[in-house]
N, CA, C and O atoms as CSV, one atom per row, in Angstrom:
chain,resi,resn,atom,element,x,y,z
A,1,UNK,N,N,100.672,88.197,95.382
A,1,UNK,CA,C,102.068,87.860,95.538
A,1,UNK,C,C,102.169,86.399,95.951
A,1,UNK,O,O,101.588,86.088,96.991
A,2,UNK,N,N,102.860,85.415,95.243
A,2,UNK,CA,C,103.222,84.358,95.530
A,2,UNK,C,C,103.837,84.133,97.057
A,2,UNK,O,O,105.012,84.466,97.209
A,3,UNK,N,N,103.032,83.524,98.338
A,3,UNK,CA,C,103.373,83.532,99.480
A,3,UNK,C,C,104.727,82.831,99.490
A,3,UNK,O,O,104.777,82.215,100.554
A,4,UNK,N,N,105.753,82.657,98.853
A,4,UNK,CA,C,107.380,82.596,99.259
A,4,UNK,C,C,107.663,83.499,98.851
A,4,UNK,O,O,108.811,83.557,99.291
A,5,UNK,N,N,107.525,84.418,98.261
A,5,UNK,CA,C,108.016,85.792,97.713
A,5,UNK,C,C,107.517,86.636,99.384
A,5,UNK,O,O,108.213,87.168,100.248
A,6,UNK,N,N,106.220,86.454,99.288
A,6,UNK,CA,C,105.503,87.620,100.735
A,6,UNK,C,C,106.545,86.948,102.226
A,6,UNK,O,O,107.232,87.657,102.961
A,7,UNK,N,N,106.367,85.323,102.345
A,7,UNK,CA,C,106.987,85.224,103.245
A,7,UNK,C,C,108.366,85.554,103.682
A,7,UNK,O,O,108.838,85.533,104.819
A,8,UNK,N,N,109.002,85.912,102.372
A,8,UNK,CA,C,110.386,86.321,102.709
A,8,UNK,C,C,110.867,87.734,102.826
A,8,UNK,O,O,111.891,88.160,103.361
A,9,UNK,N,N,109.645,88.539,102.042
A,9,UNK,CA,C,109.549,89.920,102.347
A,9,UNK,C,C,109.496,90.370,103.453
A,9,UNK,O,O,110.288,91.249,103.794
A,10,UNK,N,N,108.310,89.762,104.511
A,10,UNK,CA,C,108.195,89.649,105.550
A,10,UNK,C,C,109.112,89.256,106.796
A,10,UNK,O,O,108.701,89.733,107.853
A,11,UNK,N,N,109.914,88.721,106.862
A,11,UNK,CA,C,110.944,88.022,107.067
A,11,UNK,C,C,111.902,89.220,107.560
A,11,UNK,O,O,112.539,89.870,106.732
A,12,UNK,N,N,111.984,89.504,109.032
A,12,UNK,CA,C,112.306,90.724,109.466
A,12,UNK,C,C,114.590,90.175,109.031
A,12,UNK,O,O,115.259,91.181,108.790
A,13,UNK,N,N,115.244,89.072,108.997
A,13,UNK,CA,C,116.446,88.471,108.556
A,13,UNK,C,C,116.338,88.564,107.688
A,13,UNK,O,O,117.532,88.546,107.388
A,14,UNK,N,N,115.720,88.705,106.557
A,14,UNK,CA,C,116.072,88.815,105.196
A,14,UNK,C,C,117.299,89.981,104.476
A,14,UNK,O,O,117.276,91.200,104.645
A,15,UNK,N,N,118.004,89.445,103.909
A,15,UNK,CA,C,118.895,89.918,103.508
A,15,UNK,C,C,119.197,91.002,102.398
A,15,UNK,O,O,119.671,92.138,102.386
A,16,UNK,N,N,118.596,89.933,101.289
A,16,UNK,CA,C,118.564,90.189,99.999
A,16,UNK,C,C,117.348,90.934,99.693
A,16,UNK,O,O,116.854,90.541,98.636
A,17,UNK,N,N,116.703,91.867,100.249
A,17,UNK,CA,C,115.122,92.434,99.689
A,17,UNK,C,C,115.013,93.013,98.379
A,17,UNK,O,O,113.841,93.128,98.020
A,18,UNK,N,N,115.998,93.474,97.431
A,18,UNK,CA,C,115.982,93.407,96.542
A,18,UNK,C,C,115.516,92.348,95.059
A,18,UNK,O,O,114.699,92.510,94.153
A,19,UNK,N,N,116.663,91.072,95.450
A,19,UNK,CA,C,116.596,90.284,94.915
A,19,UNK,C,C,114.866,89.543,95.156
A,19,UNK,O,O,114.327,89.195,94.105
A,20,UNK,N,N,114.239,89.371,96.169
A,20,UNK,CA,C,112.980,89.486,96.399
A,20,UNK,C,C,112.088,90.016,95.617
A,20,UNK,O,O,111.256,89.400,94.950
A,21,UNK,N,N,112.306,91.645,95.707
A,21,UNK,CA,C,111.417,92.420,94.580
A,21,UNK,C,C,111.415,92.336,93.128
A,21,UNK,O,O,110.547,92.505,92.271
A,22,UNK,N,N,112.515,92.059,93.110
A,22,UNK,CA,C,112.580,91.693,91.617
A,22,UNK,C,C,112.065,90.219,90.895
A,22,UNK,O,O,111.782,89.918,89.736
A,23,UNK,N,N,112.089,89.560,92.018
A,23,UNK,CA,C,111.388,88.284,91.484
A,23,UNK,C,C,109.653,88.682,91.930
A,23,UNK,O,O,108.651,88.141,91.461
A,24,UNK,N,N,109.680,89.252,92.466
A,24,UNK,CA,C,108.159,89.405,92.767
A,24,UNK,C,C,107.903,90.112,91.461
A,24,UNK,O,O,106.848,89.748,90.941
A,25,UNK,N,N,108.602,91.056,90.761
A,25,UNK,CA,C,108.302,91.967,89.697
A,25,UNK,C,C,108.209,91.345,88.573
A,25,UNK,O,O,107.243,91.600,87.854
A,26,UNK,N,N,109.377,90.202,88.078
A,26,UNK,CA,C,109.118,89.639,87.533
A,26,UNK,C,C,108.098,88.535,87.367
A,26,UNK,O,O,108.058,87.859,86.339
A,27,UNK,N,N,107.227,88.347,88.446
A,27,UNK,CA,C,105.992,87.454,88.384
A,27,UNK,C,C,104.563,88.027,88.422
A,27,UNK,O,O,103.595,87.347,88.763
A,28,UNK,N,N,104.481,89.464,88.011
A,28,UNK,CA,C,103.750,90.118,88.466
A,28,UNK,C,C,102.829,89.825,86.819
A,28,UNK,O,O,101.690,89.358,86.844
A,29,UNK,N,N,103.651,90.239,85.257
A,29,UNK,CA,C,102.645,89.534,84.368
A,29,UNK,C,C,101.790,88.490,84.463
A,29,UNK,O,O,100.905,88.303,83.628
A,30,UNK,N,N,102.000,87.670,85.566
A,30,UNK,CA,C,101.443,86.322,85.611
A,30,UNK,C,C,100.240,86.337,86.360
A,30,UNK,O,O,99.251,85.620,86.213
A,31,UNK,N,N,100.430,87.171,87.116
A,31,UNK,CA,C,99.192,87.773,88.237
A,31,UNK,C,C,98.267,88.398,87.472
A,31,UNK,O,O,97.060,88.185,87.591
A,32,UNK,N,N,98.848,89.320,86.524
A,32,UNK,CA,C,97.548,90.210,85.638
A,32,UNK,C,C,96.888,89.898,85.067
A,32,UNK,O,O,95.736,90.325,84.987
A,33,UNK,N,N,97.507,88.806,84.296
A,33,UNK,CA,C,96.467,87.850,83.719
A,33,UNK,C,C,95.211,87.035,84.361
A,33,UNK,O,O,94.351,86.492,83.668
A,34,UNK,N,N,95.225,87.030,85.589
A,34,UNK,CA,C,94.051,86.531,86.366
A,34,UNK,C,C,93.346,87.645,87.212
A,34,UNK,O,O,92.823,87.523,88.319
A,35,UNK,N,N,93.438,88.568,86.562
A,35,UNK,CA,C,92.697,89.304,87.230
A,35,UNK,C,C,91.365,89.921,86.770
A,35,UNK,O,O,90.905,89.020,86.068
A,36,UNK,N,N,90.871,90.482,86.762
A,36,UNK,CA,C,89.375,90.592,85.818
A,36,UNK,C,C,89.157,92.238,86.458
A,36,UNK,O,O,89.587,92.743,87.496
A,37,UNK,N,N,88.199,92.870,85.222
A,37,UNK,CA,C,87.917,94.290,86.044
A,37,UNK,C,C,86.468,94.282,85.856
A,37,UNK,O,O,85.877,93.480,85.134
A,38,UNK,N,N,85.741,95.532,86.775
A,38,UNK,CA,C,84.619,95.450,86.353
A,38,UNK,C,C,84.035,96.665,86.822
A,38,UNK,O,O,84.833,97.185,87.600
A,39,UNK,N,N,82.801,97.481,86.675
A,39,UNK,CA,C,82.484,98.683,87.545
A,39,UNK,C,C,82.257,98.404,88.671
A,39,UNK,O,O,82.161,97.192,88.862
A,40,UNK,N,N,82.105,99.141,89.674
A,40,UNK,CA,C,81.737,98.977,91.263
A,40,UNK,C,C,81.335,100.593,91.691
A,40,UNK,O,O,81.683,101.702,91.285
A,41,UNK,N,N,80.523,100.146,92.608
A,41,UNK,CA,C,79.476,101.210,93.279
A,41,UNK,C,C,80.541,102.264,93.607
A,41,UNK,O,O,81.619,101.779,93.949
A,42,UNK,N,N,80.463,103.749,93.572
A,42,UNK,CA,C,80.862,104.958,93.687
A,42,UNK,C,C,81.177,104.864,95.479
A,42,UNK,O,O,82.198,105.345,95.970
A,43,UNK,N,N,80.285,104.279,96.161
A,43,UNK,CA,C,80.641,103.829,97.366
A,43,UNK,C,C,81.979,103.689,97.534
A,43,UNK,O,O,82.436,104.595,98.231
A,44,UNK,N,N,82.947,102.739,97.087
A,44,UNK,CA,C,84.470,102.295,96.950
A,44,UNK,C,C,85.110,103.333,97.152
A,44,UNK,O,O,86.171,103.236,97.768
A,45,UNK,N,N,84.584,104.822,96.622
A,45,UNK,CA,C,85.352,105.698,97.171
A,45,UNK,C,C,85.709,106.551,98.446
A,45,UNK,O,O,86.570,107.396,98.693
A,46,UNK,N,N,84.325,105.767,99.392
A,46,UNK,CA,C,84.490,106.844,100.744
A,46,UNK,C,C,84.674,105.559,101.909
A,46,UNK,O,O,83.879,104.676,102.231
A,47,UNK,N,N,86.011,105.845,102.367
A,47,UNK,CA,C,86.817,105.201,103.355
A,47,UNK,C,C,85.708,104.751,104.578
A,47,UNK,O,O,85.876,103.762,105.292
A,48,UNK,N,N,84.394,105.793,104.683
A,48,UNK,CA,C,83.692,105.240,105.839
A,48,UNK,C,C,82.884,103.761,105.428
A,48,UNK,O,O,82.530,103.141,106.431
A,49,UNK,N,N,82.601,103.220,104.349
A,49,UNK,CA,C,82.301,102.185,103.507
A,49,UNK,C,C,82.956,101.153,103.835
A,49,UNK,O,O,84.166,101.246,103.631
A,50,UNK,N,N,82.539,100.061,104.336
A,50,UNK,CA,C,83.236,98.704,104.621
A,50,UNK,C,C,82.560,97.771,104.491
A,50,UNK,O,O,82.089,97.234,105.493
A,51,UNK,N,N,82.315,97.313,103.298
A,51,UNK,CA,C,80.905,96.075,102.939
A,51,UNK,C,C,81.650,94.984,101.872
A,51,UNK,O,O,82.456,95.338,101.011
A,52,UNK,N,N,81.322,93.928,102.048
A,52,UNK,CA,C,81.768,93.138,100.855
A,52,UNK,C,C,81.350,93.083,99.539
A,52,UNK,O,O,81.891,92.543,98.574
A,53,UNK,N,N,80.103,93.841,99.636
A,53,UNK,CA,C,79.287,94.115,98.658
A,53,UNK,C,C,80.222,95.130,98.332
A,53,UNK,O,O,80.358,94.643,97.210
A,54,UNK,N,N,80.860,95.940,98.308
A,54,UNK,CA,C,81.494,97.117,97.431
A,54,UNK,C,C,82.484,96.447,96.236
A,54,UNK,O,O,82.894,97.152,95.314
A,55,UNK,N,N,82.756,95.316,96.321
A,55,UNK,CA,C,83.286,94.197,95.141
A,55,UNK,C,C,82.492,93.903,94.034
A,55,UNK,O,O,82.862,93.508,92.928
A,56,UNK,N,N,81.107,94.185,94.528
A,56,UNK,CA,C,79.655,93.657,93.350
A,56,UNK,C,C,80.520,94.545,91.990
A,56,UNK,O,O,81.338,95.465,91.974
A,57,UNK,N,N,79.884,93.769,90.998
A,57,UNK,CA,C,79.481,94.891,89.913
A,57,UNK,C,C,78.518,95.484,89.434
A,57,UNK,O,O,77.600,94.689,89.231
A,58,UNK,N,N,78.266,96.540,89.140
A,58,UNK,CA,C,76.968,97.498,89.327
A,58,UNK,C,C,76.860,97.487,87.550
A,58,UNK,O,O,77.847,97.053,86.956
A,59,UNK,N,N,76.121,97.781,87.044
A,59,UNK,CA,C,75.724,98.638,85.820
A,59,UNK,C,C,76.035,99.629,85.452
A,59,UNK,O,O,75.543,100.085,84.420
């Protein structure tokens, strides 16, 4: 999320939270495009797991 979009979400005065989401929604194609996928260790699935390594990609 573009941090003026988050900062105003955040923003316990904010008024308009709508108008917010919707610009966040509408910027959200722009985000997907930089995103990349990849496999990751079966690990990722059990909440007791907290490693940075669970980001690797595995085979």
């Amino acid at each position: 999320m573009d941090p003026d979009f988050a900062d105003a979400w955040l923003d316990p005065t904010t008024e308009n939270v709508g108008d917010i989401l919707d610009a966040a929604i509408d910027a959200a194609p722009d985000v997907a495009e930089t995103l990349d996928d990849h496999v990751v260790s079966p690990a990722v699935g059990n909440v007791r797991n907290d490693s940075p390594d669970l980001i690797e990609p595995v085979e």
